[in-house]
N, C-alpha and C positions, 0 to 999 in steps of 0.2 A: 876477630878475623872472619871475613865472609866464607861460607860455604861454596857458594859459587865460584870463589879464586879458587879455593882447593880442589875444586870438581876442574876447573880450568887449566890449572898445574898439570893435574892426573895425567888427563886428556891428551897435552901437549907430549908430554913426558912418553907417555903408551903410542899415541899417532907418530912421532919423528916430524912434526908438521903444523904450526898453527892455522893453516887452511883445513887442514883435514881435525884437527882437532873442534875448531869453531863448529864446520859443519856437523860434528856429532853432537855438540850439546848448545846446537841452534843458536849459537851466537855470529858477528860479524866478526874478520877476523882482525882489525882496527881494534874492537871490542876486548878480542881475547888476550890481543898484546898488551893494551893498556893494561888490563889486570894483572898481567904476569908483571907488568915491569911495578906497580902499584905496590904489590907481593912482594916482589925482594927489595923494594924500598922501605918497607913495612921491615922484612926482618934483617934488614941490613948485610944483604950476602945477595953472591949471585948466582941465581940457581941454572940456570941454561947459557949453553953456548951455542951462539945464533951464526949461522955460515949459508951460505944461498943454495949450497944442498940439505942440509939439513937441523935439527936442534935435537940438540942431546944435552943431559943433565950433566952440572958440575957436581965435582963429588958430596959439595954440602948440597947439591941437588940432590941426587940420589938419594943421602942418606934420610933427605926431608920428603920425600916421593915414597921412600920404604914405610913411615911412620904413616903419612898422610894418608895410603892406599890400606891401611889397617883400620882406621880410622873412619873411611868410607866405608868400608866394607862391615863395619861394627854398625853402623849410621842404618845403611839398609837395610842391612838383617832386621833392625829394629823398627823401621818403616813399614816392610814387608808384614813380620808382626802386627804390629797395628794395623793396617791395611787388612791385613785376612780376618783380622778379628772384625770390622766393619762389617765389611763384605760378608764375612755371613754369621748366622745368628751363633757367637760363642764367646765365652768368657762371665768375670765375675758380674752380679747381678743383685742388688740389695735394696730390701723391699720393705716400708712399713705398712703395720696395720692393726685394726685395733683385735684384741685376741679372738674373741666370742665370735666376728663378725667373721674372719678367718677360719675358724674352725666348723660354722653353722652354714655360714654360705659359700665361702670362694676357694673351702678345699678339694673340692673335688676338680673345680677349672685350673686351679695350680697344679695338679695333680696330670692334667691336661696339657697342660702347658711344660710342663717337664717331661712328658713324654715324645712332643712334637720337637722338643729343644733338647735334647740331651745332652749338647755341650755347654749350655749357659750352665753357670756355675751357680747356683741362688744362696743369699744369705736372707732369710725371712727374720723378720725383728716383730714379735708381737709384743706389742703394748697401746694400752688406752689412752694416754696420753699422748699429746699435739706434738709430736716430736719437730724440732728444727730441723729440715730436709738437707740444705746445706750442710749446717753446723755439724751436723751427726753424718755425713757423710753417704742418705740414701740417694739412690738412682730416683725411686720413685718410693710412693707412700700411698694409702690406700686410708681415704678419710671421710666421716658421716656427718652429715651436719652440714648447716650453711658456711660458707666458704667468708672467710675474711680479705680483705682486700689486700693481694701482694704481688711481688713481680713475679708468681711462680703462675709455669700452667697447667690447666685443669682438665682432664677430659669426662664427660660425666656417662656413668656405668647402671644406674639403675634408682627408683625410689624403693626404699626398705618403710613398708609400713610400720608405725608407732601405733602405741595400744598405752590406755589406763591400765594396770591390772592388781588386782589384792586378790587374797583366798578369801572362800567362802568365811571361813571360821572369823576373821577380822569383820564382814560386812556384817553376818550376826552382829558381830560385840559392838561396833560404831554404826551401821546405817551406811545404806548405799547413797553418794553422793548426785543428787539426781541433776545441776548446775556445775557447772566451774566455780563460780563463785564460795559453792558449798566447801572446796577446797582448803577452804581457810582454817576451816575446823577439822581437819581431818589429818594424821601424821602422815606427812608426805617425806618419801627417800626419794633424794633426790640425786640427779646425776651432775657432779661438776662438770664434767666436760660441756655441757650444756653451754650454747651463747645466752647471755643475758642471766645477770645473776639472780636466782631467787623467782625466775618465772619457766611458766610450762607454757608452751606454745598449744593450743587448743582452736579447733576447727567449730564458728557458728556462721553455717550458712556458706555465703563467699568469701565471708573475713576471716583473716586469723588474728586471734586473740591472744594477747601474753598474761594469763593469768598468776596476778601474785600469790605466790603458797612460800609457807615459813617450815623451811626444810626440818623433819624430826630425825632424820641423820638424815646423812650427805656422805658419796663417795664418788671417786672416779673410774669405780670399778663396779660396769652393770652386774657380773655375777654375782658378786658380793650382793648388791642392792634388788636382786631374784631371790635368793637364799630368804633374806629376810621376807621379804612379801609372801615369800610359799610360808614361811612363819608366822605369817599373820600379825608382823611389828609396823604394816602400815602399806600407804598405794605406792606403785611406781609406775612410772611415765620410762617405756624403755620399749626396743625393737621386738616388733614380733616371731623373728627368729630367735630371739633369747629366750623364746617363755614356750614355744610352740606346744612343747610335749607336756608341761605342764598346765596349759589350756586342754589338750586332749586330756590328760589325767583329771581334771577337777581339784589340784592343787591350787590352782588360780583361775578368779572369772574376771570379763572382760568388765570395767568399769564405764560409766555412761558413753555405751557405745554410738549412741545417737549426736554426740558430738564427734563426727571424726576427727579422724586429728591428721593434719598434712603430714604426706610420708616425707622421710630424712632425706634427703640426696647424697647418692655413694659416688665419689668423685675417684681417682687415680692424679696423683698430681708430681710435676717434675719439672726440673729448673727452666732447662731451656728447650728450643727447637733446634739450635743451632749444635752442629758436632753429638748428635743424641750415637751414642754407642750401638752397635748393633742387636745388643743383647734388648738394651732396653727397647728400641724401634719394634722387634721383634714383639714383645710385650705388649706395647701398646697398639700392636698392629692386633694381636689377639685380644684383646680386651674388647676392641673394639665392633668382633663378630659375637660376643658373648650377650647370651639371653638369661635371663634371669626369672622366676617364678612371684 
């Protein structure tokens, strides 16, 4: 059953008038009658009686005009709702991201961002893992790394510099790697989330290089694969926000600095453009003045 018969019904029903009825909800009144007579041949009753002063409802009018103006009135409420929730920045809001990267860099702008937004409602989801944005049900997600080809869009926030790093106490016991190549021989932790299985992206000159290393563990979790490096169980290839305080401490030194290595790109990523929630617009309208060190 159309919305618009029922908004048409109302109309009639409330005006005494299919002229004055058409005119309020912009229709012809050829139009409005059609509908109406459409409508009770739809429900097989006749709901108005028509006389060249006026139109009044038959009693199964009425009793269908009592339900139906409930009904409208439930409709809007819940338009209106949605509507205000658009219109300005408020309601729920749910975010991925990877832990560390959350906690080292982008707590303080969320932290920002909820105090400019107080009614957005936030659901933060930290994990290192590529979550399904659909599937899992986020608004948006907060991801490092080169971007795989999907129908999702990206907005890009910032490069996070990559670093070699092992403790001093491992370069004693193996020898500082002074090549990429030298990697071969050396226990590499390595990061699964990584594209490209079993190579480190490494910077000679203007090219980037994928050097092959035979992972000496493997995780998908850089603090895990920190822990160990400050232990001295081998190199890691991992963001310089994760290591920072342990480079100022001397628990870990930078490994052949002389190759830089290309920073990661931190992306913000979300389904569509079309119908984006206000909470979220809202988000990404701040992400988008954010500065980064």
């Amino acid at each position: 059953m159309d919305i618009k018969a029922l908004r048409a019904f109302a109309a009639v029903v409330e005006e005494g008038s299919f002229t004055a009825a058409a005119q309020r909800i912009v229709m012809s009144k050829s139009m409005c009658s059609k509908i109406i007579a459409d409508l009770e041949s739809f429900l097989g009753a006749r709901l108005l009686t028509r006389t060249t002063r006026a139109v009044t409802p038959t009693a199964a009018g009425m009793s269908f005009y009592t339900e139906v103006g409930g009904i409208l009135a439930r409709l809007d409420a819940a338009t209106e709702a949605v509507r205000s929730t658009t219109l300005h920045a408020s309601g729920p809001l749910k975010l991925g991201a990877p832990v560390q990267y959350m906690l080292n860099v982008f707590e303080p702008h969320l932290l920002r961002f909820m105090t400019e937004y107080p009614d957005v409602q936030l659901d933060v989801v930290l994990e290192d893992a590529r979550t399904d944005l659909t599937r899992d049900g986020y608004d948006a997600v907060l991801r490092i790394g080169l971007l795989e080809d999907s129908n999702l869009h990206a907005r890009h926030l910032h490069d996070t510099p990559i670093l070699l790093v092992a403790s001093p106490n491992y370069i004693q016991a193996r020898g500082n790697p002074e090549h990429p190549s030298d990697l071969r021989h050396h226990l590499c932790l390595h990061y699964t989330n990584l594209r490209g299985a079993g190579t480190w992206p490494l910077r000679q000159g203007s090219e980037v290089i994928y050097q092959k290393i035979t992972p000496a563990f493997s995780s998908n979790n850089n603090e895990l694969l920190r822990r160990l490096a400050v232990a001295g169980k081998g190199i890691a290839l991992t963001p310089r926000f994760q290591v920072t305080d342990d480079l100022e401490a001397g628990r870990l030194v930078a490994v052949m600095p002389d190759y830089g290595l290309p920073g990661a790109p931190v992306h913000v990523l979300y389904s569509s453009r079309k119908n984006v929630s206000a909470a979220l617009s809202a988000f990404l309208d701040f992400v988008a003045t954010l500065r980064f060190e």
